[in-house]
PLY file of the C-alpha trace (Angstrom):
ply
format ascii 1.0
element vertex 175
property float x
property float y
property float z
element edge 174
property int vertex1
property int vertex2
end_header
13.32 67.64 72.62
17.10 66.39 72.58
16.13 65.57 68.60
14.83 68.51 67.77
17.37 70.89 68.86
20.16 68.81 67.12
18.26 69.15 64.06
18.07 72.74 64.86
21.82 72.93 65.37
22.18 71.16 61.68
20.10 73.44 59.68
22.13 76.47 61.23
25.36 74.91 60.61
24.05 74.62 56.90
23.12 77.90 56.72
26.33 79.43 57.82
27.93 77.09 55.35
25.91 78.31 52.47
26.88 81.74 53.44
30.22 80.58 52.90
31.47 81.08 49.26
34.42 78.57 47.91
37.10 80.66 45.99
35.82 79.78 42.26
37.60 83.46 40.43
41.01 84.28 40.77
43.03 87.22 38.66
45.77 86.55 36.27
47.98 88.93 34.19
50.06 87.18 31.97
51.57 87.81 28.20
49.58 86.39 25.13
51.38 87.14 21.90
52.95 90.03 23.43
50.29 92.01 24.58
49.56 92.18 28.60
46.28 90.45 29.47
44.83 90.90 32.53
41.51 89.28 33.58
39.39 87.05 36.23
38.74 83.56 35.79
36.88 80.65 36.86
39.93 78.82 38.55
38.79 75.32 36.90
38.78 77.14 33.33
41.84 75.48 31.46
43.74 77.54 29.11
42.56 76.16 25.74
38.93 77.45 27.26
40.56 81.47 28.10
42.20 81.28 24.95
39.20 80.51 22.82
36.59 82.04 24.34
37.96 84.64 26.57
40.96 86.05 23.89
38.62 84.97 20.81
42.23 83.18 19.88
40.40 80.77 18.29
43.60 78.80 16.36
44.42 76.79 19.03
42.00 74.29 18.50
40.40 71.25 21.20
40.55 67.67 20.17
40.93 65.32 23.04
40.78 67.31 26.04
43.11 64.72 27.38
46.80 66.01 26.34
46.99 63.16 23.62
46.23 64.76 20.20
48.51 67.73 20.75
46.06 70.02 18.77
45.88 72.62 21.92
49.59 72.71 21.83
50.46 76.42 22.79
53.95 77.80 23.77
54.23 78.63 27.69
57.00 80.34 28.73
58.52 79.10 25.39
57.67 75.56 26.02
55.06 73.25 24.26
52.36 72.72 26.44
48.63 71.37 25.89
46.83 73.85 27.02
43.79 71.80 27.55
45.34 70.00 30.55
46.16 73.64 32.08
44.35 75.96 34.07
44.34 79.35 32.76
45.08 80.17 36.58
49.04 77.92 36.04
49.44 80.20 33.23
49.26 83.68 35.67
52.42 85.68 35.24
53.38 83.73 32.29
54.29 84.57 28.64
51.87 82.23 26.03
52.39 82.27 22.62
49.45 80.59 20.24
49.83 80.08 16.49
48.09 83.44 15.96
52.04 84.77 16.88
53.71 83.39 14.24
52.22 84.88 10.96
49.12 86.61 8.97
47.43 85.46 5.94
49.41 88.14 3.72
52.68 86.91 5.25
52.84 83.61 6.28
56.31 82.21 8.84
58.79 80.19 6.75
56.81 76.99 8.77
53.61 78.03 7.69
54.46 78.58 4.25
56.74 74.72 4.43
53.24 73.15 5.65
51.71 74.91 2.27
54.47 74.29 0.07
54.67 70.57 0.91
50.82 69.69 1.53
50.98 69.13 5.22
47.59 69.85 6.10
43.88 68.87 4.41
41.71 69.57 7.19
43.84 71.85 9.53
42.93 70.85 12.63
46.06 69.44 13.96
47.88 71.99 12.38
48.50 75.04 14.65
49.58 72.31 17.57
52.30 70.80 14.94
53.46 74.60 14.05
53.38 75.35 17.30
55.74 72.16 18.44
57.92 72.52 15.42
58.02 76.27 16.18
60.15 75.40 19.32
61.79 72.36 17.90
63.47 74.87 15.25
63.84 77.71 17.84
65.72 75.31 20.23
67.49 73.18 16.93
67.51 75.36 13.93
68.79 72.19 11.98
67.12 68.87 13.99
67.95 66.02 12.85
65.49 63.72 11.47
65.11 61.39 14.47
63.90 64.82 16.35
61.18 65.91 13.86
59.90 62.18 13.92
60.32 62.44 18.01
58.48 66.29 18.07
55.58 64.97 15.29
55.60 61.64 17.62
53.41 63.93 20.68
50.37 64.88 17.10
47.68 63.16 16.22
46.76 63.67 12.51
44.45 61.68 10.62
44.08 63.19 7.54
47.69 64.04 5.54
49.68 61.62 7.38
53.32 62.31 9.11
55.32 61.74 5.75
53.89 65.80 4.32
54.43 67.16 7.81
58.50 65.59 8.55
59.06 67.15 4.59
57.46 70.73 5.86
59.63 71.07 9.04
62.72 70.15 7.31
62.17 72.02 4.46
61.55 75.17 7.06
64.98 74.12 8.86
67.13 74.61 5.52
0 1
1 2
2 3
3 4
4 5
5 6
6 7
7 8
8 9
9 10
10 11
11 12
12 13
13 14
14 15
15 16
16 17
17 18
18 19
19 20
20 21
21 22
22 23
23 24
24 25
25 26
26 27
27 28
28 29
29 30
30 31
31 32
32 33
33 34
34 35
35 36
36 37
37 38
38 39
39 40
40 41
41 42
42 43
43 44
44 45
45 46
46 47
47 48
48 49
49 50
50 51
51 52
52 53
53 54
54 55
55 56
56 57
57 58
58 59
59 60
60 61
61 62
62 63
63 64
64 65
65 66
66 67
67 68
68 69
69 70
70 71
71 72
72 73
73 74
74 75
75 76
76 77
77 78
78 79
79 80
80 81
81 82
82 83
83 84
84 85
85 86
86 87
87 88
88 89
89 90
90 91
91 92
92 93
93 94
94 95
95 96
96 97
97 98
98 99
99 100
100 101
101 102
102 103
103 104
104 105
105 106
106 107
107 108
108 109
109 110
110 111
111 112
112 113
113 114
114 115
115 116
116 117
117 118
118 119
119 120
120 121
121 122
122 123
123 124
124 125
125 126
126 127
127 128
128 129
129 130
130 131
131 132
132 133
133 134
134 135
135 136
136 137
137 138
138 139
139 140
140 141
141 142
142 143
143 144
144 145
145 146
146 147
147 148
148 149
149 150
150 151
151 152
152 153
153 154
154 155
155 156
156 157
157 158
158 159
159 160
160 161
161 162
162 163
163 164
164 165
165 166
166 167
167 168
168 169
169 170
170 171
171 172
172 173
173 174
């Protein structure tokens, strides 16, 4: 009898715990390319993921998922980040800026158009994260010195132009 009535006792306990639902959405507002955003997420949804698929802001692009490639790099709170290694939920009350910010295919940023002019990209996909690095390099150091484009270029993985195209585009865009 002692048996069954502590296996009793188990099953309710595991009922009441199914009843019990972990915290998986939580509200944000924050500020992507200047427009107020305000929406519930899945609090394990980084913010490469919201900003893809949520915000259909589809230029920051995914390599690694580990922080290593720097393709996710977005601008949080004016800071390079990779978004891919943030929650969307770290990113509530904050101000994110993607590479969709900085210019339109009629008028491209004096970056964008450096990358063109001086062949810095073939396939593109490391692209927005180096604009979006640079971006704040020049922001921060409107003429860096060569040592800090080699040191901003040295957090990118790129495997198809090369760094030699990409060093020539940011300095160019510093002049």
């Amino acid at each position: 009898m002692m048996q069954i009535e502590g296996t009793t006792a188990i099953r309710q306990a595991r009922r009441r715990a199914r009843r019990r639902v972990p915290v998986s959405q939580a509200p944000i507002r924050l500020r992507v390319n200047g427009s107020e955003v305000a929406r519930t997420v899945e609090v394990r949804r980084t913010l490469s993921d919201f900003l893809r698929e949520d915000l259909g802001l589809t230029g920051t692009h995914v390599g690694c998922e580990h922080g290593v490639c720097g393709a996710c790099t977005v601008l949080l709170d004016g800071q390079p980040v990779r978004s891919c290694l943030l929650f969307a939920v770290q990113a509530d009350g904050a101000e994110v800026t993607t590479v969709e910010a900085l210019g339109t295919p009629e008028a491209l940023s004096v970056l964008q158009q450096a990358f063109m002019d001086h062949h810095a990209l073939q396939c593109g996909f490391c692209t927005p994260g180096f604009l979006m690095s640079a971006t704040a390099l020049l922001r921060d150091h409107p003429r860096p010195s060569n040592e800090m484009v080699r040191e901003m270029m040295g957090g990118h993985l790129c495997r198809c132009t090369g760094y030699a195209a990409i060093e020539e585009a940011v300095k160019a865009a510093r002049a």
